[in-house]
RONUMI-413851 format. One record per residue: residue number from 1; residue in three letters; x, y, z of N, C-alpha, C in turn. Coordinates in steps of 0.1 Angstrom, whole numbers, always signed. Example, Ala and Ser with C-alpha at 12.3 -4.5 7.8 and 13.67 -1.06 7.14 Angstrom:
<sites>
     i    aa     n.x     n.y     n.z    ca.x    ca.y    ca.z     c.x     c.y     c.z
     1   Ala    +132     -57     +78    +123     -45     +78    +132     -33     +78
     2   Ser    +128     -22     +71    +137     -11     +71    +129      +0     +79
</sites>
This chain:
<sites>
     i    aa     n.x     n.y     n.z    ca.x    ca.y    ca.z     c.x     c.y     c.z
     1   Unk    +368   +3402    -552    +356   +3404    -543    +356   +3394    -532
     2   Unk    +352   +3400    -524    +351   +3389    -508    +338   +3378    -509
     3   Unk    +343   +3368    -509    +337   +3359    -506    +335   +3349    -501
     4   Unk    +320   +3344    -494    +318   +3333    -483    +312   +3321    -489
     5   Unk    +315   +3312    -485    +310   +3296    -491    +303   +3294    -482
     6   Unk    +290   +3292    -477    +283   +3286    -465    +276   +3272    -468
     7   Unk    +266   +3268    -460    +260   +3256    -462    +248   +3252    -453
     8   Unk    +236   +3254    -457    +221   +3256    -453    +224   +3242    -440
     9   Unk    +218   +3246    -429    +214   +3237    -420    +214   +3229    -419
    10   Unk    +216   +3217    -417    +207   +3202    -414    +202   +3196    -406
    11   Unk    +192   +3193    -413    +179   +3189    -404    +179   +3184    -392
    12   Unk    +193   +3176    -392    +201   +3163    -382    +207   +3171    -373
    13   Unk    +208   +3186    -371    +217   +3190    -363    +219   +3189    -352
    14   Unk    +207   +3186    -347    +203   +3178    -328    +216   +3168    -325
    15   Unk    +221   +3162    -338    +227   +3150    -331    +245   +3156    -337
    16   Unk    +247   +3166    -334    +260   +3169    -341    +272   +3166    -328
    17   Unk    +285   +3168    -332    +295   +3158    -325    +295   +3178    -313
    18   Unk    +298   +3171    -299    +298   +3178    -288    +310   +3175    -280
    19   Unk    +319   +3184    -276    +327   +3181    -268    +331   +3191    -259
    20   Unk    +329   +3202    -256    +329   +3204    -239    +312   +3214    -234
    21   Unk    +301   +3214    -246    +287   +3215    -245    +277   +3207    -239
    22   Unk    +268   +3204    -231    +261   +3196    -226    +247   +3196    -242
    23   Unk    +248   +3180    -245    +236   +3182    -258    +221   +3191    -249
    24   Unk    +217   +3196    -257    +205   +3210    -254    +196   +3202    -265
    25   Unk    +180   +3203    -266    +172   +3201    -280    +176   +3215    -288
    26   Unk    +177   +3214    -298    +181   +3227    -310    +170   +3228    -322
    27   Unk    +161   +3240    -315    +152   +3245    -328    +154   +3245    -338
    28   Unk    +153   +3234    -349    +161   +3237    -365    +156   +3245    -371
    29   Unk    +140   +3247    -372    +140   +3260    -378    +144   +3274    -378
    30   Unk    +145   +3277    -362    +148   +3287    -355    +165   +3285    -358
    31   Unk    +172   +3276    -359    +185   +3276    -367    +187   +3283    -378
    32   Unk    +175   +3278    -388    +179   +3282    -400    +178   +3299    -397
    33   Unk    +167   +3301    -395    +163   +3315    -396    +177   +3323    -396
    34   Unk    +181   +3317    -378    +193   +3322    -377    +205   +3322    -386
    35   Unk    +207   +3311    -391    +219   +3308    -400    +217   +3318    -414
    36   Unk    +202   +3317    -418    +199   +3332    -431    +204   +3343    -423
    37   Unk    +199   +3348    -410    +205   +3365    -409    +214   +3364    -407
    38   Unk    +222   +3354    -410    +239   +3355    -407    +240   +3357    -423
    39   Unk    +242   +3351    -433    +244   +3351    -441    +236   +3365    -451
    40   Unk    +225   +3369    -447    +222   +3379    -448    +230   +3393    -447
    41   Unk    +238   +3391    -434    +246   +3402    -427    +261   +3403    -433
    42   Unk    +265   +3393    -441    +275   +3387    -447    +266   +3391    -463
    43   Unk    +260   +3391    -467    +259   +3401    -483    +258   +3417    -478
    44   Unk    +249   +3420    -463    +251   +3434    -467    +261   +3444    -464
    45   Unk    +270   +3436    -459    +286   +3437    -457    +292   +3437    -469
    46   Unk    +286   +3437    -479    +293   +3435    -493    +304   +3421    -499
    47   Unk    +296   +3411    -492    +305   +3396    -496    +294   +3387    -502
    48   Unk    +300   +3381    -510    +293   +3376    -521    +292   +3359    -515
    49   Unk    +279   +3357    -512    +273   +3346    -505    +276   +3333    -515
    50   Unk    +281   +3325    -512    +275   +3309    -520    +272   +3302    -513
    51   Unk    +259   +3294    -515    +252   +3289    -504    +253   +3273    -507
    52   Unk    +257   +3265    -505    +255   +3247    -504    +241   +3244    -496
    53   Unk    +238   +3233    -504    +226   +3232    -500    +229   +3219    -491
    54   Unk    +220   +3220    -478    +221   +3211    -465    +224   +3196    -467
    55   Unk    +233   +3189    -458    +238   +3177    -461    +226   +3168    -449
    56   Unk    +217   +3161    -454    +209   +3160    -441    +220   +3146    -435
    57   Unk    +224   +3139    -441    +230   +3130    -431    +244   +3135    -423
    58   Unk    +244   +3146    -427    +263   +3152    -426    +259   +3166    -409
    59   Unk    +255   +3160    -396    +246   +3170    -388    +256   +3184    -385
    60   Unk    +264   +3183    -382    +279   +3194    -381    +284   +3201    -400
    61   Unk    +273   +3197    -409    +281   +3203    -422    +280   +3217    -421
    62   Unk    +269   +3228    -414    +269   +3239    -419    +284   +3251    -410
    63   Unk    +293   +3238    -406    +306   +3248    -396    +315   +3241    -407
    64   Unk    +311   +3253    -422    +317   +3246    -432    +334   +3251    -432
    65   Unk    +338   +3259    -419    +352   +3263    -418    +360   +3253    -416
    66   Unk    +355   +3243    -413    +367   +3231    -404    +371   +3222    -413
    67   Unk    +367   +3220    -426    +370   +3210    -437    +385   +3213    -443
    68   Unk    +388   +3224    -441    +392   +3238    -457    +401   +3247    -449
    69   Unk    +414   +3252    -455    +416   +3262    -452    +420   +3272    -463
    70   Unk    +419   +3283    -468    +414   +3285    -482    +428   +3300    -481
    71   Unk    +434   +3299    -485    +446   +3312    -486    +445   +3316    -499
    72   Unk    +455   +3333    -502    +451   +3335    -518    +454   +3325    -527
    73   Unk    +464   +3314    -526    +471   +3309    -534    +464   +3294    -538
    74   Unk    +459   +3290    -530    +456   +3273    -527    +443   +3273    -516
    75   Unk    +439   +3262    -520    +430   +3255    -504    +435   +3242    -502
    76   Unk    +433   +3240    -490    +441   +3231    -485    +431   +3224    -479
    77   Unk    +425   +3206    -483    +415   +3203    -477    +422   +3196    -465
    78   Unk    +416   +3198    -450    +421   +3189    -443    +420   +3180    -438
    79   Unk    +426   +3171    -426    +418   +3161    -423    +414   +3159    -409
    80   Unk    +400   +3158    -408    +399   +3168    -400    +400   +3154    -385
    81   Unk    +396   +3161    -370    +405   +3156    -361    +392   +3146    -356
    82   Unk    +377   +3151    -361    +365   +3143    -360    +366   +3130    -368
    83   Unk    +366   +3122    -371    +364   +3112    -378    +351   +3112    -385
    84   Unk    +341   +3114    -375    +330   +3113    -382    +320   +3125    -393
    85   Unk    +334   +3134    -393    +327   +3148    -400    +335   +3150    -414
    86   Unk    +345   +3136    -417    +355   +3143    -428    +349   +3141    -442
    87   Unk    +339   +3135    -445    +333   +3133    -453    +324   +3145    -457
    88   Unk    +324   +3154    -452    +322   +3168    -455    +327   +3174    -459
    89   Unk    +342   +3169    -465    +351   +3177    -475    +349   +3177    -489
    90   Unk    +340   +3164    -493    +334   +3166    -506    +333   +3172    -515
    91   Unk    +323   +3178    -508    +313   +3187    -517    +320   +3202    -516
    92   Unk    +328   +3204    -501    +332   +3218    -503    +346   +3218    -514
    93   Unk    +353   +3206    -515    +364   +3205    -523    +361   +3209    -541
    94   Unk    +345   +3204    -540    +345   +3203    -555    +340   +3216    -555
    95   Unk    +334   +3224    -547    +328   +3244    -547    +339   +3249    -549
    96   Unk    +354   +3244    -542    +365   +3256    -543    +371   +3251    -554
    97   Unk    +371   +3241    -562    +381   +3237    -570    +379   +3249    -582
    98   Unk    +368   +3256    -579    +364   +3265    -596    +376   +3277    -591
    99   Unk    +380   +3281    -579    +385   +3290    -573    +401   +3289    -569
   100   Unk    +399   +3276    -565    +421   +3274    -560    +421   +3260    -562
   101   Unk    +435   +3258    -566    +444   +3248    -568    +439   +3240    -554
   102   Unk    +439   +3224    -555    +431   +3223    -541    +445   +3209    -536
   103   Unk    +449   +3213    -521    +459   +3205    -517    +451   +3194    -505
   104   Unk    +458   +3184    -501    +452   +3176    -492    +463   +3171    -481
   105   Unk    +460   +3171    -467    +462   +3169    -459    +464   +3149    -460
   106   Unk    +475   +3145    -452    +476   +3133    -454    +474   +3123    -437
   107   Unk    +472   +3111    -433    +472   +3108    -423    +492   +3106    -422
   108   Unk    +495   +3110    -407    +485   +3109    -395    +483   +3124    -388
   109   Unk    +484   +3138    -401    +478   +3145    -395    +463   +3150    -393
   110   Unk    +460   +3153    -382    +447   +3162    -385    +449   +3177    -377
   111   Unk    +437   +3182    -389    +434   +3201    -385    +423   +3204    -388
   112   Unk    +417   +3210    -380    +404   +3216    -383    +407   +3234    -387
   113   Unk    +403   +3237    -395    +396   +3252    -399    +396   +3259    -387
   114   Unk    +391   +3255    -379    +387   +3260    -363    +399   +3269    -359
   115   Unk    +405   +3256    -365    +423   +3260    -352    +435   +3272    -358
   116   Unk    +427   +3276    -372    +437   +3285    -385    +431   +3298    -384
   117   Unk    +437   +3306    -375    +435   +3321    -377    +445   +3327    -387
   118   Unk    +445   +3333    -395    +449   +3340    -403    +450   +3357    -402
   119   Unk    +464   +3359    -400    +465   +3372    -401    +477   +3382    -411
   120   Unk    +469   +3383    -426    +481   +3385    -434    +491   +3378    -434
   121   Unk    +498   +3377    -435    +508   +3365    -436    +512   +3356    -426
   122   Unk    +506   +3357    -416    +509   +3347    -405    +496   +3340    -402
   123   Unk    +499   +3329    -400    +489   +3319    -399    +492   +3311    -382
   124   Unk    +486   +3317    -375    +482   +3311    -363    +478   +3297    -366
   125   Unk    +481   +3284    -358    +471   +3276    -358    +473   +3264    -342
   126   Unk    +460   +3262    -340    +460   +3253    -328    +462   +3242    -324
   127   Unk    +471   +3236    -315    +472   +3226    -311    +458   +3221    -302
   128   Unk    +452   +3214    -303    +443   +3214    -300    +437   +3198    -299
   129   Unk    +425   +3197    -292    +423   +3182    -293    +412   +3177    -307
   130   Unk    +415   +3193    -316    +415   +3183    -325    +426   +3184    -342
   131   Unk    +432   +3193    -337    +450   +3195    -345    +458   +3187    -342
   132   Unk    +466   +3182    -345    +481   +3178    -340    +489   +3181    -345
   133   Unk    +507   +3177    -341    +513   +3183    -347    +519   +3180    -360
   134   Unk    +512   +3171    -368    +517   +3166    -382    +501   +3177    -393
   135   Unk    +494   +3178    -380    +488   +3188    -390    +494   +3200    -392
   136   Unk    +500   +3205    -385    +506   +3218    -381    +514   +3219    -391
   137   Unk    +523   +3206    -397    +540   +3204    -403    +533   +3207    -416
   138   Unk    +523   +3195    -422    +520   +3193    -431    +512   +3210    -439
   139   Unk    +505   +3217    -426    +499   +3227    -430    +512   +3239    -435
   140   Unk    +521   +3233    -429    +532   +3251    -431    +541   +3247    -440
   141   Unk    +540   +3231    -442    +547   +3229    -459    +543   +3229    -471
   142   Unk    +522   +3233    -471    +519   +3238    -478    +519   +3255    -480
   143   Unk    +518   +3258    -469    +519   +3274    -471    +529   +3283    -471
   144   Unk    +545   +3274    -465    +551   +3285    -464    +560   +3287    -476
   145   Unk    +559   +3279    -485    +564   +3282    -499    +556   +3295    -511
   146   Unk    +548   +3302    -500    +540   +3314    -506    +543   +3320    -496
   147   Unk    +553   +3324    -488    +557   +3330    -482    +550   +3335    -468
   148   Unk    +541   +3325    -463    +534   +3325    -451    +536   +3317    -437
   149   Unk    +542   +3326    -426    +548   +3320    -414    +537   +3312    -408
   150   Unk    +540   +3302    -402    +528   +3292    -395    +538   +3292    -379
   151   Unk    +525   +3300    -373    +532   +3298    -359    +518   +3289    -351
   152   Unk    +523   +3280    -344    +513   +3269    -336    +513   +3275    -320
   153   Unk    +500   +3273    -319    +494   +3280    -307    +482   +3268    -295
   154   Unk    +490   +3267    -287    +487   +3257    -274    +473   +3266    -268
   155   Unk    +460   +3255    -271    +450   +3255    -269    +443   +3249    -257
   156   Unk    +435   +3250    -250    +435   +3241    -237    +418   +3246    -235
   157   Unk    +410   +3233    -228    +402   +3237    -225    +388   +3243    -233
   158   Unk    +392   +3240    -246    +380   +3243    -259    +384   +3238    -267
   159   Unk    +374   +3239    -278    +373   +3231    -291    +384   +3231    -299
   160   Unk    +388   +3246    -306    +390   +3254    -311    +401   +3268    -311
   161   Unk    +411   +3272    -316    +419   +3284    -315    +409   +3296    -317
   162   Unk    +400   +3293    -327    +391   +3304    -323    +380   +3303    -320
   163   Unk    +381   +3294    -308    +373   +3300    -298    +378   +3305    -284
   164   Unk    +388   +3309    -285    +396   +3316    -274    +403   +3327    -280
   165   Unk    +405   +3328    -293    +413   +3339    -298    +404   +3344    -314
   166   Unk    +407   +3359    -315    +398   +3358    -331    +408   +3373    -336
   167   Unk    +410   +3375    -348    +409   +3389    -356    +403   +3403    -346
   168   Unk    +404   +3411    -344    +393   +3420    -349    +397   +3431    -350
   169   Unk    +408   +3433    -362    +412   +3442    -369    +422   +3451    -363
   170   Unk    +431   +3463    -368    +436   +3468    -357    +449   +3462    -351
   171   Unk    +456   +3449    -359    +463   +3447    -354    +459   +3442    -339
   172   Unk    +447   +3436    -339    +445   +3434    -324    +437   +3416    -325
   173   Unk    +436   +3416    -314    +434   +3401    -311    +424   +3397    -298
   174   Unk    +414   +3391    -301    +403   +3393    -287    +408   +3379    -283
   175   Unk    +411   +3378    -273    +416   +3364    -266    +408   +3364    -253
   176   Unk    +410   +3350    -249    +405   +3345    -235    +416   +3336    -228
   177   Unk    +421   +3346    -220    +438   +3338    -217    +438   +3324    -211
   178   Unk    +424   +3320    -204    +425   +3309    -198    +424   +3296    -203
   179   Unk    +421   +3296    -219    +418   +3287    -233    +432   +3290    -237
   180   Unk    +444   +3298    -242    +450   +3296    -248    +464   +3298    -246
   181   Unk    +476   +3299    -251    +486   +3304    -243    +487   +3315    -256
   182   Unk    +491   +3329    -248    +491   +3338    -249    +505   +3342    -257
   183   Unk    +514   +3332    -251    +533   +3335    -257    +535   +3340    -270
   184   Unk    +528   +3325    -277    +532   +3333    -294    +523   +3340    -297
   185   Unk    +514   +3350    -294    +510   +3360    -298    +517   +3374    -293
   186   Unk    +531   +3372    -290    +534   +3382    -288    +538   +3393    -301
   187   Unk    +537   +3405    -294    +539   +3418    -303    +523   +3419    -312
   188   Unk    +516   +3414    -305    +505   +3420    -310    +490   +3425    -299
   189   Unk    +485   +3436    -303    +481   +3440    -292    +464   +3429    -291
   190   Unk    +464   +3431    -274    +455   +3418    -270    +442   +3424    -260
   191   Unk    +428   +3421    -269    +419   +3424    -260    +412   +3410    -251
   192   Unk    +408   +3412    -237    +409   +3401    -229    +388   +3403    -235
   193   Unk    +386   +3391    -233    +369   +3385    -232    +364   +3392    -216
   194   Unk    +352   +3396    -218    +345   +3401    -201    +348   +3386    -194
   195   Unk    +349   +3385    -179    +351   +3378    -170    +340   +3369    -169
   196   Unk    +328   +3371    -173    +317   +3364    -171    +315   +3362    -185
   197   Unk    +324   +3363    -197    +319   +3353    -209    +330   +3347    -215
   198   Unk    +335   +3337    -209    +348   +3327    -214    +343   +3327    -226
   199   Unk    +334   +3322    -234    +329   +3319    -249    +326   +3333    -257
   200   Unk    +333   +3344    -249    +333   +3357    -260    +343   +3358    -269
   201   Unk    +354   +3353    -270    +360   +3353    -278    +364   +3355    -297
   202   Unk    +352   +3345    -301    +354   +3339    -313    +341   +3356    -319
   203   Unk    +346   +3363    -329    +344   +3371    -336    +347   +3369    -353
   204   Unk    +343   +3375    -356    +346   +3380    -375    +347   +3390    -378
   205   Unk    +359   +3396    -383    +360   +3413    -388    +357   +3410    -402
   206   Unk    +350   +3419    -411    +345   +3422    -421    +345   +3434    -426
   207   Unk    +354   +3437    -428    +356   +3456    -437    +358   +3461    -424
   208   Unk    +352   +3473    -418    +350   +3478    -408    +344   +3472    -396
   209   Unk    +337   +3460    -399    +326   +3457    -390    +328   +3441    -381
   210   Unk    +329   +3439    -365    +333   +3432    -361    +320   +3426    -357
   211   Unk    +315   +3411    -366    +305   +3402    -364    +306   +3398    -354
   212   Unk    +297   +3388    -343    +299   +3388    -329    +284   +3379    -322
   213   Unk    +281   +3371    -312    +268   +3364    -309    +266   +3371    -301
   214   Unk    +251   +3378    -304    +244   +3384    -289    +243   +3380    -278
   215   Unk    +255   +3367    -271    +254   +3359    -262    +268   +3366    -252
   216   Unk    +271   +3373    -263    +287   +3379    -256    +285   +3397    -249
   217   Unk    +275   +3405    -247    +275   +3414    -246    +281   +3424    -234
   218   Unk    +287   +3416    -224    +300   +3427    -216    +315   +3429    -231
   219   Unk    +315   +3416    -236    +327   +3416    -244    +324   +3424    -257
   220   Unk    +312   +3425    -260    +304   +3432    -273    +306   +3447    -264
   221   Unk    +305   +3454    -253    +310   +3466    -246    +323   +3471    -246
   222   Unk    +329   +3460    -246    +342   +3462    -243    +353   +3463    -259
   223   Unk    +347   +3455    -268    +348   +3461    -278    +349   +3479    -287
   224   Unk    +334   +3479    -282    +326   +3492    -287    +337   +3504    -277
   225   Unk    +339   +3501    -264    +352   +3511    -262    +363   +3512    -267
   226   Unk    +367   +3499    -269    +380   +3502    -282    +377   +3505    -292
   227   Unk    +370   +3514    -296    +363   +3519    -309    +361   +3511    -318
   228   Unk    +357   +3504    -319    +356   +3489    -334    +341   +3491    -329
   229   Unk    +337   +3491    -343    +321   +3488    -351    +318   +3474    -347
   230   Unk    +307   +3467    -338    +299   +3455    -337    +292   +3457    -343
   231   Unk    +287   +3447    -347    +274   +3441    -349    +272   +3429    -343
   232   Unk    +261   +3429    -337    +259   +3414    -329    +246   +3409    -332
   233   Unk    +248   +3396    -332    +235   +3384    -342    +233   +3375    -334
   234   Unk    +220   +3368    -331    +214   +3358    -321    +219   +3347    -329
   235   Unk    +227   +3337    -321    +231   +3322    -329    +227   +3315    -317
   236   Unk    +219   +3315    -312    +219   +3311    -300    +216   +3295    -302
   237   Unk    +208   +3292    -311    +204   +3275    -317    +220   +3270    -320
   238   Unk    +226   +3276    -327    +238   +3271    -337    +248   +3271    -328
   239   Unk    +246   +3281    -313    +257   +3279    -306    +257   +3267    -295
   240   Unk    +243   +3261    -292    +243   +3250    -292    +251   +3238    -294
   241   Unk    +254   +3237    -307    +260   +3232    -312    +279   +3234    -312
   242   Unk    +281   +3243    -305    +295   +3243    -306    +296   +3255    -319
   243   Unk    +285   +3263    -323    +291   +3267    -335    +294   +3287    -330
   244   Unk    +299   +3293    -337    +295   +3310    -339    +299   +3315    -352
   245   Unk    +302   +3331    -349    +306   +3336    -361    +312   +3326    -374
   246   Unk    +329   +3325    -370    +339   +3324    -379    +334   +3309    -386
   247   Unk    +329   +3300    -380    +329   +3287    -386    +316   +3282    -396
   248   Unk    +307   +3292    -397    +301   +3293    -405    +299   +3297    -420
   249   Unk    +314   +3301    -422    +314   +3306    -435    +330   +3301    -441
   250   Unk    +335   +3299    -453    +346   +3302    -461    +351   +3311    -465
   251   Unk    +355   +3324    -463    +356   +3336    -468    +372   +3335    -474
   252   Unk    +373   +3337    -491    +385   +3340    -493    +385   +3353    -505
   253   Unk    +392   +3361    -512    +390   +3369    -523    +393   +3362    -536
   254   Unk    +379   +3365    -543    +378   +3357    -557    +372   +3367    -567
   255   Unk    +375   +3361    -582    +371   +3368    -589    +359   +3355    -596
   256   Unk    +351   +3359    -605    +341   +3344    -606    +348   +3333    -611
   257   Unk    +342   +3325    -605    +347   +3313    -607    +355   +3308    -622
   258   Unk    +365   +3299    -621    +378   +3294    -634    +380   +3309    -640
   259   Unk    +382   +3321    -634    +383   +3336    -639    +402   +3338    -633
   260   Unk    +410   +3341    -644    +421   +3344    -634    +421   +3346    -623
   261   Unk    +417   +3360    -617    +417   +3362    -605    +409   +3353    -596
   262   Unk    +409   +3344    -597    +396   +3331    -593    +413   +3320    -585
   263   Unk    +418   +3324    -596    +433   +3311    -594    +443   +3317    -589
</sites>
């Protein structure tokens, strides 16, 4: 069964770490709201929610993708490129240990979640200003002994690999060429972000359905003509913060927890 690990709000999220966003005041309630119809939209998609409850001192915990990178075999806690956010691996390390064997990232690499697209057996991941390249080493000598290619992908200009590149099914890939280099995604087909939304990029495919922020809607158009199912959700508080779709959730396939299919 598909499932997402998330992690309720925190209250502190005004002061979360910012690096190419100008700080904005951020409605926390109007966060949460928004962070429930995300997670909402994620059970009626048929994915089985686990919710962590809010870290109030931890203001960046509910972008519970950047801790973790969670494959069928293992999770791999990492370390991440923030200094001040790694202490948020905690609590998610001790949620996945009922589910995978759990590995750890060592200094002097760091990786964020952010930067690991995953696509069946190839695992994209970003160089980025907050990956480097002993994260990269360290990440593909845990995974490539289950038989998973780790190809590294030169980021520029954003946080994030996905937030210039994402899934959305199809053998296809929503990129924004001016964030990322394009090269090692070859042989796979590439939809470009509308001209007027550099930050359309970052999506979530889910069965049929390609999750998306109502902040993107030439790119939410341009989708819907390539025939792929949107759905689009107001994150507008949480994008604030540097956050969207993909980094709000854990999603790996499990069966219940310490259950074989769990390991």
């Amino acid at each position: 069964m598909l499932t997402a690990l998330t992690r309720a709000v925190s209250p502190t999220l005004g002061s979360c770490e910012l690096t190419y966003l100008p700080r904005q005041e951020i409605n926390i309630a109007r966060a949460v709201e928004q962070h429930d119809r995300y997670k909402k939209c994620l059970a009626d998609l048929g994915v089985r929610v686990i919710s962590l409850p809010a870290e109030a001192m931890m203001p960046d915990a509910v972008f519970v993708e950047d801790p973790v990178v969670v494959v069928d075999e293992i999770a791999v806690i990492t370390r991440m490129g923030a200094e001040s956010r790694r202490k948020e691996a905690v609590s998610l390390a001790e949620a996945l240990s009922a589910f995978r064997p759990l590995r750890y990232l060592r200094e002097p690499a760091t990786l964020e979640g952010g930067d690991v697209l995953r696509v069946g057996s190839t695992v994209f991941v970003g160089l980025s200003p907050r990956t480097n390249e002993a994260g990269v080493s360290q990440l593909a000598a845990e995974l490539e002994p289950f038989g998973y290619r780790v190809r590294p992908v030169p980021v520029r200009k954003c946080l994030h690999l996905k937030t210039a590149c994402s899934y959305v099914g199809e053998e296809t890939l929503l990129v924004n060429r001016e964030w990322v280099d394009t090269a090692p995604l070859d042989g796979w087909k590439l939809i470009d972000v509308a001209e007027d939304e550099p930050w359309g990029a970052n999506a979530l495919r889910i069965g049929e359905t390609v999750l998306m922020p109502t902040s993107s809607p030439h790119t939410e158009a341009i989708l819907r003509r390539a025939g792929l199912r949107v759905y689009a959700l107001d994150l507008s508080e949480l994008q604030k913060a540097e956050g969207s779709v993909t980094c709000m959730s854990i999603l790996f396939e499990s069966g219940p927890p310490n259950s074989p299919s769990a390991r």
